[in-house]
TORKOL-4160 file (C-alpha; in steps of 0.2 Angstrom, whole numbers, padded with zeros to 4 digits, m for minus):
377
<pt num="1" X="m0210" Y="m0115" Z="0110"/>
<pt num="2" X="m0221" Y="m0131" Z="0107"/>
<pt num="3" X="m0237" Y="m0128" Z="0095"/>
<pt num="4" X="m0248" Y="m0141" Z="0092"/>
<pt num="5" X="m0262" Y="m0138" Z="0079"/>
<pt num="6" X="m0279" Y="m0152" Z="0076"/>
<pt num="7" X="m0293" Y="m0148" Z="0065"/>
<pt num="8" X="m0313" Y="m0156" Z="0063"/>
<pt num="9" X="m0321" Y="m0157" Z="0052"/>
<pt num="10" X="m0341" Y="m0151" Z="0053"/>
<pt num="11" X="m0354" Y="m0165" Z="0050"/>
<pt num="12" X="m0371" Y="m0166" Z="0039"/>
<pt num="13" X="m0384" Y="m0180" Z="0047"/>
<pt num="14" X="m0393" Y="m0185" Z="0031"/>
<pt num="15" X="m0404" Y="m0195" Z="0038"/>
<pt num="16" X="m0411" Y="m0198" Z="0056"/>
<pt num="17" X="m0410" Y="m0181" Z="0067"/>
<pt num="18" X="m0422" Y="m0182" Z="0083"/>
<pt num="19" X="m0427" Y="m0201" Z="0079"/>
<pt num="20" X="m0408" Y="m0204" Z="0086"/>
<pt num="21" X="m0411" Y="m0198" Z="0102"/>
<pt num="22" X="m0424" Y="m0212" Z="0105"/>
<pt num="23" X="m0410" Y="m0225" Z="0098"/>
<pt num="24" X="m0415" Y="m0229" Z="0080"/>
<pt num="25" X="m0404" Y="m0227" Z="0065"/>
<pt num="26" X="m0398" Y="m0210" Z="0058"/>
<pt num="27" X="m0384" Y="m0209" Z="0045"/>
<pt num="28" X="m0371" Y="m0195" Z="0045"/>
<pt num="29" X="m0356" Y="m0187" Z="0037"/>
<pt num="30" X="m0344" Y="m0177" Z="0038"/>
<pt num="31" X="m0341" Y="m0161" Z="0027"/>
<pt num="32" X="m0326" Y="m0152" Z="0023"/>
<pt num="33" X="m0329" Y="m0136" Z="0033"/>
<pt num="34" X="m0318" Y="m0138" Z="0048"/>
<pt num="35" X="m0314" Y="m0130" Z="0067"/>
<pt num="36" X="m0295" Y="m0128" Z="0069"/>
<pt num="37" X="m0288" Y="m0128" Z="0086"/>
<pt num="38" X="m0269" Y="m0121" Z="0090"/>
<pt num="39" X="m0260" Y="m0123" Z="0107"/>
<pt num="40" X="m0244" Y="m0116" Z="0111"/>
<pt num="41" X="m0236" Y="m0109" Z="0124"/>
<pt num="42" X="m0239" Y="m0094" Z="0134"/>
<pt num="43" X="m0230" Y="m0084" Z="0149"/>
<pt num="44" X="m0240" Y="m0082" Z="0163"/>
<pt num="45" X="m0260" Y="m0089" Z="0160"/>
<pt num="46" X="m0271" Y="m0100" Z="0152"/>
<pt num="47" X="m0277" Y="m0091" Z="0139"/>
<pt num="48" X="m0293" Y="m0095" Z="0125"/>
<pt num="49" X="m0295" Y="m0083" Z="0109"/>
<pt num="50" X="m0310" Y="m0085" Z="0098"/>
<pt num="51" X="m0311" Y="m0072" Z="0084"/>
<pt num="52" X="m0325" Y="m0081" Z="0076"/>
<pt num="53" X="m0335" Y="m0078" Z="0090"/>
<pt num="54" X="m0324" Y="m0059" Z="0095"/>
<pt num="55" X="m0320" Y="m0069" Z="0112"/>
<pt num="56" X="m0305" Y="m0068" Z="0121"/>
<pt num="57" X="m0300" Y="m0072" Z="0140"/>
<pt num="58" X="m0285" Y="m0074" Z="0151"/>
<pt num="59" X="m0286" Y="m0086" Z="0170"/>
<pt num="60" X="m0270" Y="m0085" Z="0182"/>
<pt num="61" X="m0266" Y="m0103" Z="0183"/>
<pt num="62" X="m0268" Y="m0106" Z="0203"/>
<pt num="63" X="m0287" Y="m0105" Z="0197"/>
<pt num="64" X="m0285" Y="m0121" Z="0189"/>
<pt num="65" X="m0274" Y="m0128" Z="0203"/>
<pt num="66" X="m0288" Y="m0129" Z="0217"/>
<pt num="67" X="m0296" Y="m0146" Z="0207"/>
<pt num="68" X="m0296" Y="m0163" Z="0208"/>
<pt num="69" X="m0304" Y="m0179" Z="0203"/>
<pt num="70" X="m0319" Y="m0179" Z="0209"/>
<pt num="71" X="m0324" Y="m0198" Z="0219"/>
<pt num="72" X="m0335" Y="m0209" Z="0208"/>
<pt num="73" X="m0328" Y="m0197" Z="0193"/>
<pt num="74" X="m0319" Y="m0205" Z="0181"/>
<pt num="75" X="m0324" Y="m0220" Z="0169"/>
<pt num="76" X="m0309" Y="m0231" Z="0164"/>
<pt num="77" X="m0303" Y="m0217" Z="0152"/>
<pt num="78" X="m0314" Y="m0199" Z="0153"/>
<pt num="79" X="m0321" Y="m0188" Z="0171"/>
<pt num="80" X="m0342" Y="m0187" Z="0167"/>
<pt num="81" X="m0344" Y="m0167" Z="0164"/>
<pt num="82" X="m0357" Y="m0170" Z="0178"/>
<pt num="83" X="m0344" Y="m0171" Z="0193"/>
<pt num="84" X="m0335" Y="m0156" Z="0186"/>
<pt num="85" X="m0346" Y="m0143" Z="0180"/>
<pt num="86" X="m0356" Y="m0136" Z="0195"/>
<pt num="87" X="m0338" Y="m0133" Z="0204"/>
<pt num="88" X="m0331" Y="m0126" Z="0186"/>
<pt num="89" X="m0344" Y="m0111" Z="0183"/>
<pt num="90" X="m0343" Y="m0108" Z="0203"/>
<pt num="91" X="m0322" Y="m0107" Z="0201"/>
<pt num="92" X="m0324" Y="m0097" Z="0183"/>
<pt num="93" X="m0342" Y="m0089" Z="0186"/>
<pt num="94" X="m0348" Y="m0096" Z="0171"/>
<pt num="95" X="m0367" Y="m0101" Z="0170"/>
<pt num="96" X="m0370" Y="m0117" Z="0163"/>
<pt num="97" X="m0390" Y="m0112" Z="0156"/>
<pt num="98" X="m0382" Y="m0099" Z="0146"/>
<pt num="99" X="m0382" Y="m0097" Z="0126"/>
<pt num="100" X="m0373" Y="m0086" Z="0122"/>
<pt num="101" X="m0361" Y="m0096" Z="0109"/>
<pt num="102" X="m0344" Y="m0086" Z="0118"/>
<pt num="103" X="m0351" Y="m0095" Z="0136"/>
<pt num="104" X="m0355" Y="m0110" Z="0130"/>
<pt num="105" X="m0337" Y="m0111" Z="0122"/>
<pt num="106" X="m0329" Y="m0109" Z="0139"/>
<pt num="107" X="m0337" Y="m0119" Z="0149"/>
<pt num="108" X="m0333" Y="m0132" Z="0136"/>
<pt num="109" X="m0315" Y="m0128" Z="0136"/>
<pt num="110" X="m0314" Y="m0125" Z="0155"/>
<pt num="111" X="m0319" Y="m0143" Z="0159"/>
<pt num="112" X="m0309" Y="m0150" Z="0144"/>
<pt num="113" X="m0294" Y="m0142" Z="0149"/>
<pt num="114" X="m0298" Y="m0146" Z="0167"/>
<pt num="115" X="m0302" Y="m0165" Z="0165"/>
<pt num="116" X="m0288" Y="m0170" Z="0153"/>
<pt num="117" X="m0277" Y="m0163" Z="0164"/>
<pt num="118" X="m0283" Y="m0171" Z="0179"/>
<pt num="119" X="m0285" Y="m0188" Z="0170"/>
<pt num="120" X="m0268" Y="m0186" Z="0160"/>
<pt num="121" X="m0256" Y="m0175" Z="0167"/>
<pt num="122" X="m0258" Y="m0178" Z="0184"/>
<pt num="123" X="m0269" Y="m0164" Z="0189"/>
<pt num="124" X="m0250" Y="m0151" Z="0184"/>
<pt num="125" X="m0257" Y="m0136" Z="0175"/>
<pt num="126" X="m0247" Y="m0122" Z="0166"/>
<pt num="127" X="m0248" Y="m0108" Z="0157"/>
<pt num="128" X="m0253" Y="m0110" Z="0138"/>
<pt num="129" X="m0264" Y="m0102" Z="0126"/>
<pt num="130" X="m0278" Y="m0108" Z="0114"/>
<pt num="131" X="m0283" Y="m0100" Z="0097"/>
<pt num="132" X="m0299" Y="m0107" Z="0090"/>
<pt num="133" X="m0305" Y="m0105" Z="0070"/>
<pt num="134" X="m0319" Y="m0112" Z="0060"/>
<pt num="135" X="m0326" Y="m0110" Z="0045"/>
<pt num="136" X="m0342" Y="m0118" Z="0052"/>
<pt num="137" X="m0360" Y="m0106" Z="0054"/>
<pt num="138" X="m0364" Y="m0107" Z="0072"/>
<pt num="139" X="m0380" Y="m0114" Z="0078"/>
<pt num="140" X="m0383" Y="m0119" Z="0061"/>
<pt num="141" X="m0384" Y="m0138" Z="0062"/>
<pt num="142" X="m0368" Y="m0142" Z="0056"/>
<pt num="143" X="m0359" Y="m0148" Z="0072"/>
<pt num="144" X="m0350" Y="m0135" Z="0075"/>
<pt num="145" X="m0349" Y="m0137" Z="0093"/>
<pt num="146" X="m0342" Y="m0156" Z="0091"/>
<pt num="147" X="m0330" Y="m0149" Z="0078"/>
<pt num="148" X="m0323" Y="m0138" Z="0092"/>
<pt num="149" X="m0323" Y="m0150" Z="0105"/>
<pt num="150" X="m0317" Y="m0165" Z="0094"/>
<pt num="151" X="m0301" Y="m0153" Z="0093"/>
<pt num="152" X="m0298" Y="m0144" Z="0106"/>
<pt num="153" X="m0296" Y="m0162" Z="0115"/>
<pt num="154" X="m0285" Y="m0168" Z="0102"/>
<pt num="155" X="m0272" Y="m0153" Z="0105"/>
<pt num="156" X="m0276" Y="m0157" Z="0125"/>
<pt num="157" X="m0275" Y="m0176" Z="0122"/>
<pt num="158" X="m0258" Y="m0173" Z="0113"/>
<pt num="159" X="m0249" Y="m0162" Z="0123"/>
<pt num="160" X="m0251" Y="m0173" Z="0137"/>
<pt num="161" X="m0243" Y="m0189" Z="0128"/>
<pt num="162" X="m0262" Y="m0196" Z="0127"/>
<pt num="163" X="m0264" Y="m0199" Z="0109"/>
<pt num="164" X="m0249" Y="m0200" Z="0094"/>
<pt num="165" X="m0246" Y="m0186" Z="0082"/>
<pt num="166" X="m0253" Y="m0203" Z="0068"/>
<pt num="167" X="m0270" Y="m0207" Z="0077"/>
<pt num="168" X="m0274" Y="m0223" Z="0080"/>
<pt num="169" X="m0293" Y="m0231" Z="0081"/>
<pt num="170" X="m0290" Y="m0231" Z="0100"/>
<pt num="171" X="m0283" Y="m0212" Z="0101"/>
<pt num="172" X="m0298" Y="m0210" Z="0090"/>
<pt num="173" X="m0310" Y="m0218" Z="0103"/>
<pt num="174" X="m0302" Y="m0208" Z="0117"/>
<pt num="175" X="m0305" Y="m0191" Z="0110"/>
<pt num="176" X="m0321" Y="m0195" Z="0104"/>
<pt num="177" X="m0326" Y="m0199" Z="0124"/>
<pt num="178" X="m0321" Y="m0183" Z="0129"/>
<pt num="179" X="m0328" Y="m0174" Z="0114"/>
<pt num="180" X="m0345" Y="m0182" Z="0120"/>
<pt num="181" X="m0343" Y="m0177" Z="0139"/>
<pt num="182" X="m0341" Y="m0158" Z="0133"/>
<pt num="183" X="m0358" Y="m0160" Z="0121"/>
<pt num="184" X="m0366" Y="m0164" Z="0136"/>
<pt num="185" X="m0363" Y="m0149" Z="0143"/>
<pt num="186" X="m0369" Y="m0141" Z="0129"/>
<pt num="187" X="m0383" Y="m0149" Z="0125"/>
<pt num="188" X="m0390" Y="m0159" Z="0136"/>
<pt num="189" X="m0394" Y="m0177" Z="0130"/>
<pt num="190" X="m0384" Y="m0179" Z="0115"/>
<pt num="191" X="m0387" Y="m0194" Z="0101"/>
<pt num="192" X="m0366" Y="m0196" Z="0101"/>
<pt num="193" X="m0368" Y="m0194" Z="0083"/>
<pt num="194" X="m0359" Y="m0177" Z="0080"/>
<pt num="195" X="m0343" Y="m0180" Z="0089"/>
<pt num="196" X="m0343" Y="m0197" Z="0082"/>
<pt num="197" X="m0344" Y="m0191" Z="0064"/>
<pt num="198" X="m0331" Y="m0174" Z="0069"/>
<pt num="199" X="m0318" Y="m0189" Z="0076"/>
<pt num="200" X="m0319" Y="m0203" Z="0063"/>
<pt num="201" X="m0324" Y="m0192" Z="0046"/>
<pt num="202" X="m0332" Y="m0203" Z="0032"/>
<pt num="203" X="m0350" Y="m0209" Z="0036"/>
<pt num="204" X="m0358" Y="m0219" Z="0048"/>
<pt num="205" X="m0376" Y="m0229" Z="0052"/>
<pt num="206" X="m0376" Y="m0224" Z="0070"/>
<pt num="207" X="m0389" Y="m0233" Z="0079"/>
<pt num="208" X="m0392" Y="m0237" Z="0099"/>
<pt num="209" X="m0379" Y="m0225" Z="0103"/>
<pt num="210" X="m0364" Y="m0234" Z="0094"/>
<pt num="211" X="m0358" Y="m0234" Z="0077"/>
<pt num="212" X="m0367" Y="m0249" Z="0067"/>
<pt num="213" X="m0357" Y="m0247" Z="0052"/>
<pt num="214" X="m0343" Y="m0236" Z="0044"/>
<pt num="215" X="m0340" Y="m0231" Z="0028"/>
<pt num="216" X="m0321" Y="m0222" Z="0027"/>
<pt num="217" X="m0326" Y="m0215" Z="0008"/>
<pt num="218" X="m0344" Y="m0213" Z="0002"/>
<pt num="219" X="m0346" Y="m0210" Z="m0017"/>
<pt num="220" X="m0348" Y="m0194" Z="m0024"/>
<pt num="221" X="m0361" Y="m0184" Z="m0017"/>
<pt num="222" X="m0363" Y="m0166" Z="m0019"/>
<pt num="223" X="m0375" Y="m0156" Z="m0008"/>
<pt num="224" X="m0378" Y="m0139" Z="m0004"/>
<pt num="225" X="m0378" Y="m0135" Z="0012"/>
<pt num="226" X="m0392" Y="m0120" Z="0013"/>
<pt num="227" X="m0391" Y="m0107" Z="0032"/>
<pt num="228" X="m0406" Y="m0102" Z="0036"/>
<pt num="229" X="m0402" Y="m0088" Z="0045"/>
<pt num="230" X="m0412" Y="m0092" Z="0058"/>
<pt num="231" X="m0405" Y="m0095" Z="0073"/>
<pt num="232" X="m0413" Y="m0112" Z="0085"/>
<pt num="233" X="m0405" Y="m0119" Z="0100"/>
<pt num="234" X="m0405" Y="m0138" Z="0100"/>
<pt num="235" X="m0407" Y="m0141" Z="0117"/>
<pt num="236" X="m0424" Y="m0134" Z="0119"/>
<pt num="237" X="m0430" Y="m0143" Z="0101"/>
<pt num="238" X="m0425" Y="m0160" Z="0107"/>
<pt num="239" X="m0435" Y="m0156" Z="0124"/>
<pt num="240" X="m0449" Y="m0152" Z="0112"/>
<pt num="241" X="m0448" Y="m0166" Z="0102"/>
<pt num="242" X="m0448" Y="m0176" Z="0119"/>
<pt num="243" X="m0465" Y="m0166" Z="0126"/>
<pt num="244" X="m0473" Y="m0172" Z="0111"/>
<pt num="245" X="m0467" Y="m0191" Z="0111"/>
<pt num="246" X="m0474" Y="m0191" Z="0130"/>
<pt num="247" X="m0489" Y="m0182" Z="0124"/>
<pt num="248" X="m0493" Y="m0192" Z="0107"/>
<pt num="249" X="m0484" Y="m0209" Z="0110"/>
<pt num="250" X="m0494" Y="m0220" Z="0098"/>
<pt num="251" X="m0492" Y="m0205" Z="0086"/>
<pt num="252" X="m0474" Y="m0200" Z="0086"/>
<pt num="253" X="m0465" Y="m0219" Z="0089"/>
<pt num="254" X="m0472" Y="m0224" Z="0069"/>
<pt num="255" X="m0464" Y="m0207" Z="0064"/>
<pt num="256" X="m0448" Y="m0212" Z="0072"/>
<pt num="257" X="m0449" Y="m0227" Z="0065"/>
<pt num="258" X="m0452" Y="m0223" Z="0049"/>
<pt num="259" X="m0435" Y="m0210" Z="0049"/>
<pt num="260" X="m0427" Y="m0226" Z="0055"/>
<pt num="261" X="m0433" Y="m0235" Z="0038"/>
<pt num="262" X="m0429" Y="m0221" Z="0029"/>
<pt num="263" X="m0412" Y="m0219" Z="0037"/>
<pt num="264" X="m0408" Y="m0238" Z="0035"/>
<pt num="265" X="m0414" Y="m0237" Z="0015"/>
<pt num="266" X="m0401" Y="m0223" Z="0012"/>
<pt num="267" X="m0387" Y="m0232" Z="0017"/>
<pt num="268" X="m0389" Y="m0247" Z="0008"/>
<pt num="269" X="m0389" Y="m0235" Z="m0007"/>
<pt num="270" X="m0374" Y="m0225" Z="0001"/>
<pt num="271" X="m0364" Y="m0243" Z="m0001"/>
<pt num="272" X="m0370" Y="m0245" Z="m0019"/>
<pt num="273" X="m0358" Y="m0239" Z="m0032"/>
<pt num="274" X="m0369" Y="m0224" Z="m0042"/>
<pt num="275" X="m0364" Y="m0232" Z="m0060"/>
<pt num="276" X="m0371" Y="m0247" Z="m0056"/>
<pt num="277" X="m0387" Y="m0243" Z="m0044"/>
<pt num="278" X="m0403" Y="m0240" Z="m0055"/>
<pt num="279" X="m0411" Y="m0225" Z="m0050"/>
<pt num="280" X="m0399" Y="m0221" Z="m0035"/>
<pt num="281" X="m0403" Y="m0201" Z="m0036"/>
<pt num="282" X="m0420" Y="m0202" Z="m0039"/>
<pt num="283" X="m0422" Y="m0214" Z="m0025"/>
<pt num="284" X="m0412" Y="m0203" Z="m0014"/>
<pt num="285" X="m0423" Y="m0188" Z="m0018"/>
<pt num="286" X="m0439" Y="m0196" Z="m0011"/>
<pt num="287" X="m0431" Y="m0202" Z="0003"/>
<pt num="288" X="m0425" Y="m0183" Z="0007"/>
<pt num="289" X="m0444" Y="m0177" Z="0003"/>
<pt num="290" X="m0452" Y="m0190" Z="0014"/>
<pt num="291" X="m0439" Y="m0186" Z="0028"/>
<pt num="292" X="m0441" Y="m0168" Z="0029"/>
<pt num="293" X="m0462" Y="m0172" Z="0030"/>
<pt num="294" X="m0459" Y="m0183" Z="0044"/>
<pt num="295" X="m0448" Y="m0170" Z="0053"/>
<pt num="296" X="m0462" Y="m0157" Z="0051"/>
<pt num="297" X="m0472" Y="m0169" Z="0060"/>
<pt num="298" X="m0460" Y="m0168" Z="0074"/>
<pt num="299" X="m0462" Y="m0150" Z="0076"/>
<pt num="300" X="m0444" Y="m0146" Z="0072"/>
<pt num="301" X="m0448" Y="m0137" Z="0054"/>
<pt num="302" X="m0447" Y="m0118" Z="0051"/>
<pt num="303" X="m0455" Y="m0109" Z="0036"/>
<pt num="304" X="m0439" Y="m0105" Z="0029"/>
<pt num="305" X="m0433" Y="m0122" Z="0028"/>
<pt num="306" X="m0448" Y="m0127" Z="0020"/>
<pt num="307" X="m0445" Y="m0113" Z="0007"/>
<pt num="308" X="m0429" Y="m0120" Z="0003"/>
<pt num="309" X="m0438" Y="m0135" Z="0001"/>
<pt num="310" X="m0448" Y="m0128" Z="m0010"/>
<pt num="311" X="m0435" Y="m0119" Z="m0019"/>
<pt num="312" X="m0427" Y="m0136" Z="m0022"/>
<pt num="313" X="m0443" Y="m0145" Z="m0030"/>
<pt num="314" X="m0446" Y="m0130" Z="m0042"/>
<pt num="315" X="m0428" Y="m0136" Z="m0049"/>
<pt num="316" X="m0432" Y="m0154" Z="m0048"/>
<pt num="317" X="m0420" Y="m0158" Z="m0032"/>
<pt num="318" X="m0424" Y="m0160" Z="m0015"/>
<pt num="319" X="m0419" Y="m0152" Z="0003"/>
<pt num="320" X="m0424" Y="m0154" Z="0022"/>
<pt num="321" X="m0419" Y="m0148" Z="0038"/>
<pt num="322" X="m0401" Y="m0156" Z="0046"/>
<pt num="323" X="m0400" Y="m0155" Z="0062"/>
<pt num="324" X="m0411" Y="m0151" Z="0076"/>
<pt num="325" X="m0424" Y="m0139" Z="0064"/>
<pt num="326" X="m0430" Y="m0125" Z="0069"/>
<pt num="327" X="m0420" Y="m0114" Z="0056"/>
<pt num="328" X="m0401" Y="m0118" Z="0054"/>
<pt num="329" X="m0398" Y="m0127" Z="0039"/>
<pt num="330" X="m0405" Y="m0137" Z="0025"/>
<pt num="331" X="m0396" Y="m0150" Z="0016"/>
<pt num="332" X="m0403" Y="m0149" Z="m0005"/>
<pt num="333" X="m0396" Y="m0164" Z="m0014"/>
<pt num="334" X="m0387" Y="m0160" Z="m0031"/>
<pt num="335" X="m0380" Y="m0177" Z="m0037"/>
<pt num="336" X="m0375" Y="m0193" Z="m0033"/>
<pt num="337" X="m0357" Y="m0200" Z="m0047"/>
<pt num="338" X="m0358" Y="m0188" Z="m0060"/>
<pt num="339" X="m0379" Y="m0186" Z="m0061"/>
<pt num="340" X="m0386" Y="m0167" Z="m0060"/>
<pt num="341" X="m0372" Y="m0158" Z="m0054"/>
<pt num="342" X="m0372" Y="m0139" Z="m0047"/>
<pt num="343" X="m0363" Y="m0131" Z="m0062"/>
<pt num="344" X="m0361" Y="m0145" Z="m0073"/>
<pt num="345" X="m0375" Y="m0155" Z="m0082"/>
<pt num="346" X="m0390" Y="m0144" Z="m0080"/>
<pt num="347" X="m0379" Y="m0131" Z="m0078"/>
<pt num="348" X="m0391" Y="m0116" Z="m0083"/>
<pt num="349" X="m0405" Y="m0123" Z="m0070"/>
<pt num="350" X="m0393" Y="m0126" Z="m0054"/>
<pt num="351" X="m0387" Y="m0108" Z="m0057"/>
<pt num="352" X="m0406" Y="m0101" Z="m0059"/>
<pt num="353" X="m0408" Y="m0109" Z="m0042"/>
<pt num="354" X="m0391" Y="m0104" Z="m0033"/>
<pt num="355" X="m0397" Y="m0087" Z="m0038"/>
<pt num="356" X="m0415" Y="m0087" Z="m0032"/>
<pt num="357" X="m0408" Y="m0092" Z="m0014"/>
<pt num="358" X="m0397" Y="m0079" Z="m0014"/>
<pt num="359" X="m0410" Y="m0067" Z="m0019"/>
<pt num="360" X="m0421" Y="m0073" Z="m0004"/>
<pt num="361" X="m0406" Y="m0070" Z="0009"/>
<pt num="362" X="m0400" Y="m0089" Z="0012"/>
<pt num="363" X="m0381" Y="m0092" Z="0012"/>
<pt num="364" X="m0376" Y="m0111" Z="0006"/>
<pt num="365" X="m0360" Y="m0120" Z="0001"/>
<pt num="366" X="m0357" Y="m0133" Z="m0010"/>
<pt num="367" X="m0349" Y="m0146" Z="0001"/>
<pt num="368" X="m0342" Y="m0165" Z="m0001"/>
<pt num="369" X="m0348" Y="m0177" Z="0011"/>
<pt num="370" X="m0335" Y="m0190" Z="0017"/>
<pt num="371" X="m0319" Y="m0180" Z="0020"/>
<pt num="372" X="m0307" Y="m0186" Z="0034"/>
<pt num="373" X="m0310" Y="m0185" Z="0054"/>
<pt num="374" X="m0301" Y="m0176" Z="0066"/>
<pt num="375" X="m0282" Y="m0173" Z="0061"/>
<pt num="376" X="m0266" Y="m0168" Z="0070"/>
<pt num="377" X="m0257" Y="m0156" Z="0059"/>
């Protein structure tokens, strides 16, 4: 029996959310919380298993067989989701507006599994199971869903011969194509920026819809990464960002531009070593103040991110929404090299304030940012 394993890892955007979408700079990274995906073999169907999200569910392989590639489909390496989708949820009645995080899992495995095999094994399916885990909150802004799909079409990509057990940076550009045709499906008009971060790990400026620049290893900063609770769907807070951009033009295009500066300013910090950058975390602490004001702006705050927000200035840090908003999470800065560190110097305040957010019902991890990209194990 031949088992294949890949994990993501989950990403954090520091700096940029929303102002993305309209091409300006945003820099992300990734975070050591990852999605594991395992194939191996199975007897008689194509099976998916979830226990994260308690789903599980079984399709005879003749259900697979009746596709093809659609005319006009395929770009030199990937079929757009576009051309496969509405004939996928007729085949597997599935619907495509949902969610519900379990359908929005399949329809993103059903097109991956069906494409990747149309495009590199000839269109020959087989039986083979699927068991997905992640240590990443759904819906909670930390790219959970281009975790999953950055690995799930590793395993596909690798059991076909289409990427090496070692990735290369063109394997690496394969699967981060079809990583982005599945977040299309899930929402809508993505930036890019999650799968690209999921697929090459470390920290990027994305800008335009590319990778400006790459860092493979960022110093060391620690965060917290702060849930809500709340539950938001991205999709419908990008459309609201946009109704408000059409609305207010010579209103929201300054904001964006001033995330973008804001964006820009962090990385040139993010490349300065921290022993030798004067005032590195108090200047990254305004910055994450000013940014989360601007998002407000936007429309895309909550009253609970704002009291983390809060919670976070009471303690002399700083926190703001990553993400789309609208709940999810909130990234509270903790240091930068060996300055104000969660359970070191300052140790008695960082605990006063881990507590206090546990006593209002948030649930946070202390993360690294920078860990590797995608992996096969």
């Amino acid at each position: 029996m031949t088992t294949i394993t890949a994990s993501a890892p989950g990403k954090t955007i520091i700096h940029g959310e929303h102002a993305v979408v309209y091409g300006k700079a945003a820099v992300a990274a990734s975070v050591n919380l990852r999605t594991r995906v395992t194939c191996c073999d199975h007897e008689s169907f194509v099976v998916l298993e979830a226990p994260d999200l308690d789903f599980a569910e079984a399709w005879p392989v003749s259900k697979f067989e009746a596709f093809h590639v659609p005319d006009g489909a395929c770009t030199t390496t990937v079929i757009l989701s576009g051309t496969l989708v509405p004939d996928i949820c007729s085949a597997f009645e599935v619907d495509a507006k949902s969610s519900k995080p379990g359908d929005q899992a399949k329809l993103a495995f059903l097109f991956l599994l069906t494409g990747i095999t149309l495009r590199h094994n000839s269109g020959r399916f087989g039986p083979v199971k699927f068991t997905v885990n992640s240590r990443l909150p759904l819906g909670a802004g930390l790219g959970s869903s281009a975790s999953y799909s950055t690995a799930l079409a590793t395993v596909l990509l690798a059991k076909y011969g289409g990427v090496q057990r070692t990735l290369s940076s063109e394997d690496r550009e394969l699967i981060c194509s079809w990583a982005f045709q599945a977040e299309c499906i899930l929402h809508g008009q993505p930036s890019g920026i999650d799968n690209t971060i999921c697929t090459y790990g470390g920290a990027v400026l994305f800008k335009g819809g590319k990778i400006s620049e790459s860092l493979e290893s960022i110093p060391s900063y620690k965060v917290l990464l702060v849930n809500t609770r709340v539950p938001r769907n991205t999709k419908a807070l990008v459309a609201g960002v946009k109704k408000r951009h059409d609305q207010f033009p010579d209103v929201i295009k300054p904001v964006l531009e001033s995330i973008e500066a804001i964006s820009e300013t962090f990385w040139k910090l993010l490349k300065m070593a921290p022993e030798v950058a004067e005032n590195i975390f108090s200047k990254s602490l305004e910055l994450v103040q000013m940014n989360q004001s601007l998002l407000n702006c936007l429309g895309v705050g909550h009253p609970r991110l704002d009291r983390v927000a809060e919670i976070a200035a009471l303690h002399g840090l700083a926190a703001k929404l990553t993400g789309a908003g609208g709940g999810g999470c909130a990234l509270l800065l903790c240091r930068v090299g060996c300055q104000n560190n969660v359970g070191s110097s300052g140790e008695a305040e960082s605990l006063a304030m881990c507590k206090q957010l546990e006593e209002e019902g948030f649930l946070y991890w202390e993360v690294d940012l920078g860990c590797p990209g995608v992996t096969l194990d």
